[in-house]
N, C-alpha and C positions, 0 to 999 in steps of 0.2 A: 504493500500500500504506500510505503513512503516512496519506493521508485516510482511509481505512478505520479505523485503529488508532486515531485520532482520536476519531473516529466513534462507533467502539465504546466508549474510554474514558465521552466523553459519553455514550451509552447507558447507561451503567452508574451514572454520578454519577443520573443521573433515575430510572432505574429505583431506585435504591438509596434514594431520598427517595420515592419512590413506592412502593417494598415498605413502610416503616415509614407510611405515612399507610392502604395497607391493611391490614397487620397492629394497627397501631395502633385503626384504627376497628373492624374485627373482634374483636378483645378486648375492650374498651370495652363492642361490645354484645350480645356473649355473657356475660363476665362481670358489670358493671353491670346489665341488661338481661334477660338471661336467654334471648335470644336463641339460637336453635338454633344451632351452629357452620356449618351448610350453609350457612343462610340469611344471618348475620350476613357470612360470607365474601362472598357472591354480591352484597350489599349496598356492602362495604368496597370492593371489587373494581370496582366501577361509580363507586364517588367517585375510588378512584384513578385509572381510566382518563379522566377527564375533564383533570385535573390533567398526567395523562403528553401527554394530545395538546395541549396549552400549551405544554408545555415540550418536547417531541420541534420541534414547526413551530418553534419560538423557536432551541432552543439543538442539536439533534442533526440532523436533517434540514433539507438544502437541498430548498422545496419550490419547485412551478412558480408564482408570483406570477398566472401568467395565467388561474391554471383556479379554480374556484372555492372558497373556502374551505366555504362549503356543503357541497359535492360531496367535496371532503377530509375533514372532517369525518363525511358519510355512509359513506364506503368505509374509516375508521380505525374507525368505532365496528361495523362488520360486521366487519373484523378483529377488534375487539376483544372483540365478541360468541360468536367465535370461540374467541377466547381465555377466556371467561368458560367458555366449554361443557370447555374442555382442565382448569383452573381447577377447576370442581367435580367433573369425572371423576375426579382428581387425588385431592383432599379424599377422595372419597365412598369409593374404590379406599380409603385409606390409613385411614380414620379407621374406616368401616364395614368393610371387609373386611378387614385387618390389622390393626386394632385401636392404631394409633398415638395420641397426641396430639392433639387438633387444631392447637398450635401449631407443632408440630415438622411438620404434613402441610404448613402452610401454605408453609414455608420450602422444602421439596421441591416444593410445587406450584408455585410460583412462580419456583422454578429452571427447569422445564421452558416454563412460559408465556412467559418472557422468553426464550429461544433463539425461541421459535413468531414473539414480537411482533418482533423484531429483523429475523428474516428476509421478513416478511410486510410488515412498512412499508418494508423497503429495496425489495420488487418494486415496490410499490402506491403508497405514497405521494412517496417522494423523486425529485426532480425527476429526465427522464430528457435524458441530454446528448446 
């Protein structure tokens, strides 16, 4: 239980630098830019996920050394792709159909993709004992 809670903290330092580098670059270029808020999301949202699978194999997940980082790599970014489709359903739901913010949907939408990403790299990617 304490690895887990561990675990999770670390999950949360990375996601937590990882939500600001996408909400970060999604403002940027929606507002500088002019960027549609979907699009700019769905854009920000593929920078961060590259950056979270660095830091998830580094510092959050024990992963198997013996299998391939290739193959890891391929099965985090279909999770993650996964996540991107939760990601803009989220946005599209909040911003189009309820008429929120975009910045405020992004904060809820990204609540929900982080419970998805957490449980989905604990089945798939971390190493199994």
């Amino acid at each position: 239980m304490k690895k887990l809670m561990e675990q999770i903290i670390k999950f949360g330092f990375v996601g937590f630098l990882c939500f600001f580098i996408d909400y970060g670059i999604m403002v940027l270029l929606t507002e500088c830019f002019g960027m549609d808020p979907l699009l700019s999301s769905g854009v920000s949202f593929t920078v961060s996920v590259v950056v979270n699978y660095i830091l998830s194999i580094t510092f959050v997940f024990e992963t198997d050394r013996k299998k391939s980082r290739f193959g890891e790599f391929v099965i985090f970014v279909f999770l993650s792709v996964i996540g991107l489709g939760i990601n803009e359903l989220c946005m599209w739901v909040a911003i189009r159909m309820l008429g929120i913010h975009y910045m405020i949907s992004k904060v809820g939408a990204t609540g929900v993709v982080m419970v998805y990403n957490f449980i989905s790299r604990k089945m798939f990617i971390e190493k199994k004992d």
